[in-house]
C-alpha positions, 0 to 999 in steps of 0.5 A: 468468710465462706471458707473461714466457717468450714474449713475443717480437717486441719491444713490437710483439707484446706488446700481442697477447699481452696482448690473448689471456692477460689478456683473452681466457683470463684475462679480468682486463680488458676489450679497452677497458681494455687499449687504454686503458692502451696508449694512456696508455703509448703518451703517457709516456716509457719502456717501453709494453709495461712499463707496460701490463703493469705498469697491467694488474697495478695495476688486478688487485692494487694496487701490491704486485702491480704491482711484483712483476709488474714483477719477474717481468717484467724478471728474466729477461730481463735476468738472461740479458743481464747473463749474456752481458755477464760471459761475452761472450767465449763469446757472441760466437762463438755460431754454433750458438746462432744456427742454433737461433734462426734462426727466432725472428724470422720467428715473431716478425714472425708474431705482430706481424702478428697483433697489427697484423690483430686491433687494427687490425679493433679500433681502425680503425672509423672514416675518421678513425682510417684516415686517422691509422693510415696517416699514422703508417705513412708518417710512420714510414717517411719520416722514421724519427726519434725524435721521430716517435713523441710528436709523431704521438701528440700530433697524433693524439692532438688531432685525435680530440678535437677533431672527436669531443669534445663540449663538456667536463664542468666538473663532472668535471675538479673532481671528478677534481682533488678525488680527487687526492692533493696529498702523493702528487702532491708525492710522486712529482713529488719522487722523480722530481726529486730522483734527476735531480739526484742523477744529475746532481750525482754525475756531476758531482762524482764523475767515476770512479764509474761505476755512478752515471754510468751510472743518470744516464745511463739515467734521463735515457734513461727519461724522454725516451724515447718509442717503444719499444725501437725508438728506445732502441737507437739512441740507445743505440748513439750515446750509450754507443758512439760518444760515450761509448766505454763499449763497442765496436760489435762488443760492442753489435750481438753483445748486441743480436742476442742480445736479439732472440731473448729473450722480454721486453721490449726494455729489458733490453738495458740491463743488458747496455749496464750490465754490459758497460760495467763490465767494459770499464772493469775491474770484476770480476763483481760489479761487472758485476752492479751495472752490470747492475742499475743499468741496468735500473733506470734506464731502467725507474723512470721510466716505472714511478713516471710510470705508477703515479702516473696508473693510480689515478686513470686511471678519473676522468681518462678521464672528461674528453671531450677525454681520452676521445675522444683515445683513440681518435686515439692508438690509431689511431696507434699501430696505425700504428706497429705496421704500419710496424714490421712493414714494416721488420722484414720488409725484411731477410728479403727474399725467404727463402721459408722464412722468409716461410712460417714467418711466414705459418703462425705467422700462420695458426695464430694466427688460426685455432687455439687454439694458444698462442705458446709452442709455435710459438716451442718448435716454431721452435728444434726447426726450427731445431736438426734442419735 
C-alpha cells in the first residue's frame, strides 16, 4: 500500500521503489530476483512496473496475492482518474491544483535519477553492458519510436547471450518443458485468443456498443504495447483522439497533465481515456464508471495473464544459459532506457533553478539518508502550497 501512494515518476522510478521497500526493508527478494523479473517484464508487452510488481507478489504469495496486489496497485490511481473524467469540467480549471503539485515533477525526475545511479552502479559491470546502455540512450533519443524499445531489447537481449553464453544444457530445456503444464498453457494461450476475438468480432457486429468497442480497443493496446506509458500515451493520443474522435485534445492532455501528479502506474490514465470517452458520447456517471473500468482492465489483462502464466516456471526457464546470460544484455538496455527518460523529462525544466535544486536535494537526500519518498513528495506539495 506504501508503495501504491508514492510511487511517482512513472515506470522509470518505480523499479527504485521496488528495489528500497521489497528488497532493501522488506527483503521479500533478492536484488537479482528483482532485476530478473524486470528484465522479463521489460521483454512482454503491457505494463513493466504492473507486471514486476505483480511477479514479486506471486513469488511471495501465489496467485491470490499476485491478484490482490494488482488491485491495490491499480485501484487508486485509476479510481481518481475516472473521478476527474465524470467531473472534467472542474478539473479542467485546476489552477490552484497545479500550484500545489508544481514540485512533484521535479521530485520525481529526483527519484528517477537515483533509480538510473544505483542500477546502473548494479547492471553496468561489464564494457559490453556500457556499451548496450549507451546505445540504448542514443537509440531512444535519435529515433524516439515505439519500436525502439522491443527491437533494443531483442538485440540486447542476443547479443549478451551469444558472446556470454556457454553452450546450452539439453538436459535442462527437457526438464523445463517437462514441468510445464499442457492444460495450463493451452489455458492461458486460449483466453488470451479467445477475448481477442471476441473483441474483434463485437466490434464488428455491434457497432454502437461502446464500452465493448473500447476493451477491443484497449486489449489489442495491452498486448502490442511495449515501453511503458511512455509509448502508451502517444499512441493513445492518435488512436482515440485524432482517429477515433472519442475525445478532444484539450480533454486528453488536461487528463494526462493530472495523471502525472499521481502516484501509480501510468496506465490508469485509461480509465480516464475510458470514462472520458463514454461521457463525450452521453453516457451518464454509471456509464462513465464502466468505460473507466473497462479500460483499465483491458490495456492491463494482458500483460497480467502473459506474466502470471511465465513467473511459476520462471525458476526452470532461467536455467537455460542462453536465457540466463540475455539477462543481462536486457538490463543493460534497460537501464539505458531509464537514462534517456531521464534526459528528455528534464528538458522541459530548462533552466528553472528552483526546480533543478529540488531534484538535486531529492537526490541527495535519496542517496545519503534514510529518508523515505513519501516525505520528500509530502514535503513538495507543502512547498508548493505556502510559496
Amino acid at each position: 500500500m506504501l508503495f501504491t501512494f508514492t510511487a511517482f515518476g512513472g515506470a522509470q522510478a518505480h523499479l527504485a521503489l521496488l528495489l528500497k521497500y521489497f528488497v532493501k526493508d522488506a527483503k521479500y527478494i533478492t536484488e537479482e530476483e528483482l532485476l530478473e523479473l524486470n528484465a522479463l517484464a521489460q521483454v512482454l508487452p503491457g505494463p513493466a512496473s504492473t507486471q514486476t510488481l505483480v511477479g514479486i507478489a506471486y513469488k511471495v504469495g501465489g496467485l491470490k496475492l499476485s491478484l490482490i496486489t494488482f488491485l491495490i496497485w491499480i485501484f487508486p490511481s485509476a479510481a481518481v482518474m475516472t473521478f476527474a473524467a465524470i467531473s472534467y469540467a472542474k478539473v479542467d480549471h485546476k489552477e490552484k491544483f497545479v500550484e500545489i503539485l508544481e514540485y512533484i515533477q521535479p521530485i520525481a525526475l529526483g527519484i528517477v535519477a537515483f533509480g538510473a545511479y544505483n542500477l546502473s552502479r548494479r547492471v553496468l559491470v561489464s564494457q559490453l553492458s556500457v556499451f548496450l546502455a549507451i546505445s540504448a540512450i542514443i537509440s531512444t533519443l535519435v529515433l524516439r519510436n515505439a519500436y525502439v524499445f522491443p527491437i533494443a531489447i531483442l538485440i540486447g537481449g542476443m547479443i549478451s547471450s551469444a558472446l556470454d553464453a556457454p553452450k546450452e544444457e539439453s538436459e535442462i530445456r527437457v526438464k523445463l518443458f517437462s514441468n510445464i503444464n499442457p492444460k495450463k498453457l493451452i489455458y492461458f494461450v486460449g483466453v488470451l485468443l479467445f477475448l481477442a476475438l471476441l473483441g474483434a468480432i463485437i466490434n464488428r457486429t455491434s457497432p454502437f456498443s461502446l464500452p465493448i468497442r473500447l476493451f477491443e480497443n484497449f486489449y489489442r493496446n495491452g498486448i502490442f504495447i511495449f515501453g511503458g506509458g511512455q509509448v502508451l500515451v502517444p499512441l493513445m493520443f492518435t488512436e482515440f483522439v485524432q482517429m477515433k474522435h472519442y475525445l478532444h485534445s484539450s480533454g486528453f492532455l488536461s487528463g494526462f497533465a493530472l495523471q502525472q501528479a499521481l502516484p501509480g502506474p501510468t496506465f490508469s490514465f485509461t480509465s480516464y481515456v475510458g470514462a472520458l470517452s463514454m461521457r463525450n458520447f452521453g453516457y451518464g456517471v454509471t456509464g462513465q464508471i464502466t468505460g473507466g473500468i473497462v479500460a483499465v482492465l483491458g490495456i492491463n489483462l494482458p500483460g497480467l495473464i502473459l506474466v502470471l502464466f511465465i513467473v511459476p516456471f520462471w525458476e526452470d526457464l532461467k536455467k537455460i544459459a542462453r536465457i540466463k546470460y540475455s539477462l543481462s544484455g536486457i538490463n543493460a538496455v534497460s537501464v539505458g532506457f531509464i537514462i534517456a527518460a531521464f534526459i528528455l523529462l528534464v528538458k522541459p525544466i530548462g533552466m528553472d533553478f528552483t526546480a533543478i535544486t529540488v531534484l538535486i536535494v531529492t537526490f541527495l537526500i535519496l542517496n545519503f539518508t534514510k529518508i523515505s519518498p513519501p516525505f520528500i513528495v509530502l514535503g513538495g506539495i507543502l512547498l508548493g502550497y505556502f510559496l
